[in-house]
TORTORLO-879922 format. One record per atom (N, C-alpha, C, O): residue number from 1; residue in one letter; atom name; x, y, z. Coordinates in nm, 4 decimals. Layout:
BEGIN
NUMAR  num  residuo  atomo        c1        c2        c3
NUMAR  NUM        a     CA         X         Y         Z
...
***
This chain:
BEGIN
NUMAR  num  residuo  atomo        c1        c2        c3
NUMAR    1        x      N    6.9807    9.0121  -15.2986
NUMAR    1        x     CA    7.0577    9.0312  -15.1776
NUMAR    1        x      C    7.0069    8.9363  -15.0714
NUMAR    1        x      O    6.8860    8.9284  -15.0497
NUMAR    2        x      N    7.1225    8.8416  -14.9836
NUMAR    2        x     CA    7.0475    8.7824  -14.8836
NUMAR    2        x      C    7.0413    8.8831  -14.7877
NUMAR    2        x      O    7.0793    9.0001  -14.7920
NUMAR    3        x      N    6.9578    8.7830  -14.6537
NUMAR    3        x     CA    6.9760    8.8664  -14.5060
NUMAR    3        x      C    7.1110    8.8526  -14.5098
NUMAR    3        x      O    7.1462    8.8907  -14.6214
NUMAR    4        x      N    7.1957    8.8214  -14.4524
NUMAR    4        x     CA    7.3651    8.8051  -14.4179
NUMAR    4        x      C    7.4062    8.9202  -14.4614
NUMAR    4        x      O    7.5207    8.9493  -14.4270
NUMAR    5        x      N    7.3308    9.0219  -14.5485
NUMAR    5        x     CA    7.4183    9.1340  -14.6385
NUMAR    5        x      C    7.3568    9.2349  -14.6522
NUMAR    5        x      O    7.3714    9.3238  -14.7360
NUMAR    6        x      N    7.2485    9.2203  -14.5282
NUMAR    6        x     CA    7.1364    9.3315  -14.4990
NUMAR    6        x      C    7.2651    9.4430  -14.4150
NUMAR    6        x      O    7.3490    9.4056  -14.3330
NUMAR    7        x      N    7.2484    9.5583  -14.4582
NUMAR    7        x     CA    7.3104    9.6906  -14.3685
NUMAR    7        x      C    7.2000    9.7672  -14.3031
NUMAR    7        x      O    7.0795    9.7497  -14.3213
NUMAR    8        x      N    7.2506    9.8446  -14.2336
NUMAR    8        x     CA    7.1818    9.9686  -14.1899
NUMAR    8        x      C    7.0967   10.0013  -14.2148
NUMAR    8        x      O    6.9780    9.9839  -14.1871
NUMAR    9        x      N    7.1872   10.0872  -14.3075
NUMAR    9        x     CA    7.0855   10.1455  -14.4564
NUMAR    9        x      C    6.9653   10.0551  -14.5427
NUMAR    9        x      O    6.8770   10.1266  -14.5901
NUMAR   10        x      N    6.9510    9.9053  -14.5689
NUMAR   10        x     CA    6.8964    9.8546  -14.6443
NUMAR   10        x      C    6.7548    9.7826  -14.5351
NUMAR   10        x      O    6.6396    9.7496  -14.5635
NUMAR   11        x      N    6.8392    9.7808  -14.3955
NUMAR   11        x     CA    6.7433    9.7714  -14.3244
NUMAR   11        x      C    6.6099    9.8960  -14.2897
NUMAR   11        x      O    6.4937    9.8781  -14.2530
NUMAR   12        x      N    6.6727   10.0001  -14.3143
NUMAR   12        x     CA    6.6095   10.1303  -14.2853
NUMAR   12        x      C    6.5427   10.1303  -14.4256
NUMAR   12        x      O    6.4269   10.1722  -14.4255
NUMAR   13        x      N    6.5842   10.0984  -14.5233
NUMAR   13        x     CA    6.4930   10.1423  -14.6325
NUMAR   13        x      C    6.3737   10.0380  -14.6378
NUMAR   13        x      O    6.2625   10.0729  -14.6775
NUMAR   14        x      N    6.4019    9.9047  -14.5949
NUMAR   14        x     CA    6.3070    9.7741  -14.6415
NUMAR   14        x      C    6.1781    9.8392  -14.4994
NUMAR   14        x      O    6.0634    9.8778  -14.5218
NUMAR   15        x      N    6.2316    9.8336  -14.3927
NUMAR   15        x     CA    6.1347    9.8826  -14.3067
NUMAR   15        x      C    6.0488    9.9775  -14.3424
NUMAR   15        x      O    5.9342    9.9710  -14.2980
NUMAR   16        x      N    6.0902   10.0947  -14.4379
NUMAR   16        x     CA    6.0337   10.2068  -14.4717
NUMAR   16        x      C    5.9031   10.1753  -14.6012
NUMAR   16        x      O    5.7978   10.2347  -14.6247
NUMAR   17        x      N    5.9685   10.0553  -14.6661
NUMAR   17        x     CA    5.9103   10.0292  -14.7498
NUMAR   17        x      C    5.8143    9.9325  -14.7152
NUMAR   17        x      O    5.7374    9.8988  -14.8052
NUMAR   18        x      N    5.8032    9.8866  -14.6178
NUMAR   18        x     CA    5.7111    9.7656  -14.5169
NUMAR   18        x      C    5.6077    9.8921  -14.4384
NUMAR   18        x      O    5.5059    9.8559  -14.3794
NUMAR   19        x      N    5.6459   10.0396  -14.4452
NUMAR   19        x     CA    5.5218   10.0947  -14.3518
NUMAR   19        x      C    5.5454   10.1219  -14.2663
NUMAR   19        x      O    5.4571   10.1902  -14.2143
NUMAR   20        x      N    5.7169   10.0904  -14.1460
NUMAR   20        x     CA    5.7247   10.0461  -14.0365
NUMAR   20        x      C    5.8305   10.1547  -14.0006
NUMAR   20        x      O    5.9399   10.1711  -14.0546
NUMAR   21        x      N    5.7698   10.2322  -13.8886
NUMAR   21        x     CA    5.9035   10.3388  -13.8953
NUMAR   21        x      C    5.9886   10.2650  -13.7926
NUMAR   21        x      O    5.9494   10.1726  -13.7214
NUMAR   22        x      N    6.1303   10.3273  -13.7955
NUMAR   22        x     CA    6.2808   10.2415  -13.7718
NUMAR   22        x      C    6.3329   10.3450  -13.7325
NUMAR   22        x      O    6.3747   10.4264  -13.8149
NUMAR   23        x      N    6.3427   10.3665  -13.6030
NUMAR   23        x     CA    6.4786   10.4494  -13.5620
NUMAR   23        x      C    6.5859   10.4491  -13.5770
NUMAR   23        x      O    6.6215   10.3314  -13.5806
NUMAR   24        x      N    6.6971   10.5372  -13.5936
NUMAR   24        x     CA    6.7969   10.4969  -13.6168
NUMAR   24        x      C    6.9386   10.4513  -13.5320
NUMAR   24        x      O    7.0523   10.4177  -13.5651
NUMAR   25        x      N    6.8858   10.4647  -13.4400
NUMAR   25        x     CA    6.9363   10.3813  -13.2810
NUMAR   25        x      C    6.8932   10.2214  -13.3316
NUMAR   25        x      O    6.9796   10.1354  -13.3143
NUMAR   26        x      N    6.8202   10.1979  -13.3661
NUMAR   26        x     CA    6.7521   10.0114  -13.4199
NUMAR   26        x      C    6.7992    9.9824  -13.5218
NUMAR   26        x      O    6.7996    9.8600  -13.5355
NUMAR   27        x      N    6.8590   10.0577  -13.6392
NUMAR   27        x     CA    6.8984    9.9923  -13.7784
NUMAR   27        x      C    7.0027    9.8765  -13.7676
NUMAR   27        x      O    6.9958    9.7633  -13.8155
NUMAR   28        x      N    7.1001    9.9335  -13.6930
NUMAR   28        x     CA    7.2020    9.7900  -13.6484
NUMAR   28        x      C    7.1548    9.6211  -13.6221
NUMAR   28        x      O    7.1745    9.5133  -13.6781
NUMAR   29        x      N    7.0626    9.6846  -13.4712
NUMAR   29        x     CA    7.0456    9.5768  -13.4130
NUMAR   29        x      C    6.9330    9.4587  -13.5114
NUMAR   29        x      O    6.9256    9.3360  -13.5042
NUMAR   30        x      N    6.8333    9.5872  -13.6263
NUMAR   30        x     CA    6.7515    9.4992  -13.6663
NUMAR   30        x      C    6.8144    9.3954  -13.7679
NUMAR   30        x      O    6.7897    9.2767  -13.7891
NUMAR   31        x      N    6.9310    9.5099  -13.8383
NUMAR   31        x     CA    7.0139    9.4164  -13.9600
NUMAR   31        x      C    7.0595    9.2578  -13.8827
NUMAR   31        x      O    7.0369    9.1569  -13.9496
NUMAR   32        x      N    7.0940    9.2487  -13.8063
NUMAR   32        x     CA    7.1632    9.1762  -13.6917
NUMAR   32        x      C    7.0911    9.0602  -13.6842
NUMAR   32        x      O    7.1248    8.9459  -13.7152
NUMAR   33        x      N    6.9794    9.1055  -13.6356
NUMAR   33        x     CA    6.8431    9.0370  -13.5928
NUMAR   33        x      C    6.7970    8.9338  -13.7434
NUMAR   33        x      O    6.7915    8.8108  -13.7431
NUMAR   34        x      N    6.7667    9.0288  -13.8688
NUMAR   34        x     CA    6.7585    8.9698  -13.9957
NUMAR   34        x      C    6.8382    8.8669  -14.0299
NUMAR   34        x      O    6.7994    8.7605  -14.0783
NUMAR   35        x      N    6.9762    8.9045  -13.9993
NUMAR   35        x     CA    7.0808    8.8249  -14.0431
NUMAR   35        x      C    7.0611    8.6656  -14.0024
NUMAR   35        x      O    7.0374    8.5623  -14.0650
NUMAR   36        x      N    7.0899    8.7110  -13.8255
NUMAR   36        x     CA    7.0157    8.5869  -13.7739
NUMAR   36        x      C    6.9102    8.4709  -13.7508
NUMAR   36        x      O    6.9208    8.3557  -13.7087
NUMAR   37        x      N    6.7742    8.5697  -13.8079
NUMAR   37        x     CA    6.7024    8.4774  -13.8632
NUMAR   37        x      C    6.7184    8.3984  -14.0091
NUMAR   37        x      O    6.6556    8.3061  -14.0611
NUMAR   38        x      N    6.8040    8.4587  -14.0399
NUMAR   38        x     CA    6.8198    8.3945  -14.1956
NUMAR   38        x      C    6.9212    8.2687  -14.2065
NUMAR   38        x      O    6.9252    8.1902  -14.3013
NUMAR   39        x      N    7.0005    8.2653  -14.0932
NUMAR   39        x     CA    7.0732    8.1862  -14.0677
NUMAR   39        x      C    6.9973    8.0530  -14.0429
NUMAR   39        x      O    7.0186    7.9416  -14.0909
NUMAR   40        x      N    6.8802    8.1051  -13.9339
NUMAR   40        x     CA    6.8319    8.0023  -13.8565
NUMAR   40        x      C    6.7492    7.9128  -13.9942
NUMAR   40        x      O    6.7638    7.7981  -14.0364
NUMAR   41        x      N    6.6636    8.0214  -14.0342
NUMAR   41        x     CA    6.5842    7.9626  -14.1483
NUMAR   41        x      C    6.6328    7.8776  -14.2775
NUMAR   41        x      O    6.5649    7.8021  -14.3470
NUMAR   42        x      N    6.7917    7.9169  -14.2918
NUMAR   42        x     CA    6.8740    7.8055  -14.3996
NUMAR   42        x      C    6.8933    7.6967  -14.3312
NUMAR   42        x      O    6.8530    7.5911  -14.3801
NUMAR   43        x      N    6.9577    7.6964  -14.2056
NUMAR   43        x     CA    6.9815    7.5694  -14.1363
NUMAR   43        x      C    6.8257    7.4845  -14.1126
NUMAR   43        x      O    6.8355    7.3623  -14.1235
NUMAR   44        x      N    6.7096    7.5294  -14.0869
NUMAR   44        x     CA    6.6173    7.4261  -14.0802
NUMAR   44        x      C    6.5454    7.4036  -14.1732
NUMAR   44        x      O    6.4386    7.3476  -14.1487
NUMAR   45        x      N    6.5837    7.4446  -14.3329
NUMAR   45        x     CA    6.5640    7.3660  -14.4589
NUMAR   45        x      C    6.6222    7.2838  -14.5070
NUMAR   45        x      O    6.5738    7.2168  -14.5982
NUMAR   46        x      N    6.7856    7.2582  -14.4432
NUMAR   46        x     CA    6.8736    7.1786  -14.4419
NUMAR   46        x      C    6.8017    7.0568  -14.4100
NUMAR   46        x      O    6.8420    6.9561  -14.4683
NUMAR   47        x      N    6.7268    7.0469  -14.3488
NUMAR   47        x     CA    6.6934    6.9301  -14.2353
NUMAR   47        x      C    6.6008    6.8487  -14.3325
NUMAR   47        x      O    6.4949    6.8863  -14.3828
NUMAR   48        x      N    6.6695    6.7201  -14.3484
NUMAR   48        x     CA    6.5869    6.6034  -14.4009
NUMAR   48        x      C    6.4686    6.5586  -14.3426
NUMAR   48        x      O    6.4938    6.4813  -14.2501
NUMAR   49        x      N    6.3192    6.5811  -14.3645
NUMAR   49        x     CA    6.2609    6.5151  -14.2759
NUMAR   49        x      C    6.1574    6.3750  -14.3063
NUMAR   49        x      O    6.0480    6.3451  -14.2585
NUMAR   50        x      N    6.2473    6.3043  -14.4101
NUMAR   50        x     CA    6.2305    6.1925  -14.4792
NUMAR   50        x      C    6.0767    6.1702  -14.4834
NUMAR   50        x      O    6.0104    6.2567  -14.5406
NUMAR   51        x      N    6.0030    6.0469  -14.4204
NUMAR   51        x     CA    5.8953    6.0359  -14.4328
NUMAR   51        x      C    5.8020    6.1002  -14.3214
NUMAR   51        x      O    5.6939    6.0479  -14.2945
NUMAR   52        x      N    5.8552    6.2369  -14.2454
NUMAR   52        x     CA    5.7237    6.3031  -14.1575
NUMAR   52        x      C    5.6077    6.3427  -14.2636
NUMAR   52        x      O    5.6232    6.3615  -14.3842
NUMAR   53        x      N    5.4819    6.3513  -14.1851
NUMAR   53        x     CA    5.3593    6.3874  -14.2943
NUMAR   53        x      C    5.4246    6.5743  -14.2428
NUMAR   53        x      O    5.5167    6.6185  -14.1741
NUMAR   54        x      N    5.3146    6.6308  -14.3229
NUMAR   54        x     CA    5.3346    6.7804  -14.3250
NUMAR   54        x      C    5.2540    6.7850  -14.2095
NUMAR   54        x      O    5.1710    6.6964  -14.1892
NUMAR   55        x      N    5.2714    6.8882  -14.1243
NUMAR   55        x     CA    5.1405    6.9563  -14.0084
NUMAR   55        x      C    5.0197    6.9463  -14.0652
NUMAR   55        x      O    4.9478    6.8981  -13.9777
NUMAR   56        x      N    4.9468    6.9671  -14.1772
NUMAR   56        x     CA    4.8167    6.9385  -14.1744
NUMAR   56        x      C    4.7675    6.8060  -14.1892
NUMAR   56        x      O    4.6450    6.7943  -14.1865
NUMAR   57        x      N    4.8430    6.6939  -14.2057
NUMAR   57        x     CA    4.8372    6.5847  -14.1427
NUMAR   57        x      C    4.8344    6.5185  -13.9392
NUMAR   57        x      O    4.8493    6.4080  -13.8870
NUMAR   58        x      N    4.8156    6.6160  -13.9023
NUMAR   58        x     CA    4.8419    6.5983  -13.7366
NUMAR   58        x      C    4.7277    6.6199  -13.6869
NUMAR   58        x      O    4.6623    6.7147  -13.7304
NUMAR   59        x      N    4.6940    6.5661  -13.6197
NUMAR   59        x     CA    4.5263    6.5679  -13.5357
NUMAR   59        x      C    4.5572    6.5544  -13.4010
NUMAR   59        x      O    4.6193    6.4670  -13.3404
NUMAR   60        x      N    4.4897    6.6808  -13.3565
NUMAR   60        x     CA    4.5251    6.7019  -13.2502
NUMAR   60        x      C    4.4683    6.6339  -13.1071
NUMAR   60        x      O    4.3497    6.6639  -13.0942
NUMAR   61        x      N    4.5009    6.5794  -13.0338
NUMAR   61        x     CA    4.4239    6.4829  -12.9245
NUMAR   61        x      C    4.4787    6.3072  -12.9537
NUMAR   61        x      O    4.4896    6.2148  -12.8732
NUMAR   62        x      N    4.5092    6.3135  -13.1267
NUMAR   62        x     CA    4.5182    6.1638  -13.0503
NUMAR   62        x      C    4.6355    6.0920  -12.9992
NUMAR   62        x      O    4.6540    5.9706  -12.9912
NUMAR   63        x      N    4.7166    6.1972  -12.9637
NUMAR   63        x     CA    4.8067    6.0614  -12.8643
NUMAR   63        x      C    4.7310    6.0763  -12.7209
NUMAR   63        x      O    4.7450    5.9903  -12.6339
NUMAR   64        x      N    4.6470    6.1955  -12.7021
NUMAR   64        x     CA    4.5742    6.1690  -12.5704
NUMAR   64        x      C    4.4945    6.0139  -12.5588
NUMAR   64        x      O    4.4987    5.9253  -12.4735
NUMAR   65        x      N    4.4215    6.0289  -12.6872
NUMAR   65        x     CA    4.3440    5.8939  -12.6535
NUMAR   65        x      C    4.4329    5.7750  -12.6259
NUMAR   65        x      O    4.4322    5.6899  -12.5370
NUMAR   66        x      N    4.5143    5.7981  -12.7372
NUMAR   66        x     CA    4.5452    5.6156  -12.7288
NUMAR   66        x      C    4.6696    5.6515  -12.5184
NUMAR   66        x      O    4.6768    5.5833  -12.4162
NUMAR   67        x      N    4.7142    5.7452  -12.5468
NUMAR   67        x     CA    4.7884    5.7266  -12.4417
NUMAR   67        x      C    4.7408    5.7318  -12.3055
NUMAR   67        x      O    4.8110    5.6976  -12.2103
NUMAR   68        x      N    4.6263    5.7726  -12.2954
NUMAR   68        x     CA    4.5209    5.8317  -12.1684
NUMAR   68        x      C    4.5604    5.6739  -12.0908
NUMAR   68        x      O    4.5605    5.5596  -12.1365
NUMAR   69        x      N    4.5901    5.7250  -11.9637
NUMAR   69        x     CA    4.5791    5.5955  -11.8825
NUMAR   69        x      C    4.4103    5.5874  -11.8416
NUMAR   69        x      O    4.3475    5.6925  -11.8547
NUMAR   70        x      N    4.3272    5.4502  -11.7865
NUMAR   70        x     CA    4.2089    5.4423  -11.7693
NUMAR   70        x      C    4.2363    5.4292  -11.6068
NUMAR   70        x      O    4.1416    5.4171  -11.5290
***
């Protein structure tokens, strides 16, 4: 099942099964919420990011150095 096809109910049970109690005033909004992140998360795998290195390639500070005015 994707998020997009999360209900109520499946939200109330996955929460239940995560530990996490879920009111049932929240089951809507969380399905909602799921849905939407799932959206977001297909669209930014979509994304080509040709030759970027991965984040643990990034060191942090050096565009300070080279960019630091003297």
């Amino acid at each position: 099942m994707s998020a997009d096809e999360l209900t109520p109910s499946e939200a109330h049970r996955w929460a239940a099964r995560a530990g996490l109690p879920l009111p049932a005033d929240r089951l809507e909004a969380v399905a909602a919420t799921a849905a939407h992140i799932h959206s977001v998360v297909a669209a930014l795998r979509e994304i080509d990011f040709g030759e970027t290195p991965p984040a643990a390639a990034y060191f942090v500070g050096e565009e300070l150095r080279c960019g630091r005015m003297s």
